[in-house]
N, C-alpha and C positions, 0 to 999 in steps of 0.2 A: 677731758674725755673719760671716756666711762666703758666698759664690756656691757656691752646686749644686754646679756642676759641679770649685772644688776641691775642696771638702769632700766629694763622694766616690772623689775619687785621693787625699785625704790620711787617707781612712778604710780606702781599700784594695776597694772596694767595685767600684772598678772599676779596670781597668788602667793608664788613662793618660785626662788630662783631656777629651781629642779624641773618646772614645769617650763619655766623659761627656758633654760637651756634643752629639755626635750623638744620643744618646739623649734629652736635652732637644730638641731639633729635632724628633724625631719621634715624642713624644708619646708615649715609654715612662717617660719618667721625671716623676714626679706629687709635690707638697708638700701633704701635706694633701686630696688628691684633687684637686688642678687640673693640668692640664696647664704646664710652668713652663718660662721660658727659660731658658738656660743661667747669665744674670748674675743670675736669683733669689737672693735673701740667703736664707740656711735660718736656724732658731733652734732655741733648745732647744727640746723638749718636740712641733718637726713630727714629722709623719709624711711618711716618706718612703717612695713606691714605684719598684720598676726593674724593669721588664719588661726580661728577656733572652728567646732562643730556647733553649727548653726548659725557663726558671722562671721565676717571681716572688718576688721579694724586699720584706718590708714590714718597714722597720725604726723605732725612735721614737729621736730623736736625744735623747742623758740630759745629754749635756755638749758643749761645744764644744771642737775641738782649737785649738792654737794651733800651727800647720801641720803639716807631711807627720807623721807616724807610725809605729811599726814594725804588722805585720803581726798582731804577737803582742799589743800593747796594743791595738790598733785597738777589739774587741770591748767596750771598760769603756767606751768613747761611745754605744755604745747597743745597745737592747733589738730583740731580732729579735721583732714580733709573729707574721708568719707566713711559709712560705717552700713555696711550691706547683710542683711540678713540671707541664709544659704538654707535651702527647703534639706 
C-alpha cells in the first residue's frame, strides 16, 4: 500500500505531491467515493477520483508501483474508467 497523495506523483497523475495532497484537503480527491486525507493508504483494485478545473479523472488502480515511475509506464497501473471534461 501506498498514501494517496504519493502514489499519485509516482503515477504521474499529478505534478507534484503538494498538489496532491491540496486536493486531498479539499475534497477533489475521492478513494472509492469518500472524501480521503492525503495520508490515506490506496490499494489495488480502489477507485480513485481527481477533480481538476476543467476535468474529472476516475481511474481503478490494477497494480501497485513500488515508487516514482516514468511517465510512459505509469499507465499499466491502472485502468482509466472515465475521464469527463467540466465547462
Amino acid at each position: 500500500m501506498m498514501r494517496i497523495d504519493s502514489l499519485l506523483k509516482a503515477l504521474c497523475l499529478v505534478k507534484t505531491r503538494s498538489i496532491a495532497r491540496k486536493g486531498c484537503e479539499t475534497g477533489n480527491v475521492r478513494i472509492n467515493g469518500a472524501v480521503v486525507k492525503p495520508s490515506r493508504e490506496a490499494a489495488e483494485g480502489d477507485v480513485i477520483e481527481i477533480r481538476r478545473t476543467g476535468n474529472s479523472l476516475v481511474v481503478e488502480l490494477l497494480e501497485m508501483p513500488k515508487g516514482q515511475i516514468s511517465k510512459k509506464d505509469a499507465p499499466r497501473f491502472y485502468r482509466v474508467v472515465r475521464e469527463t471534461r467540466t465547462g
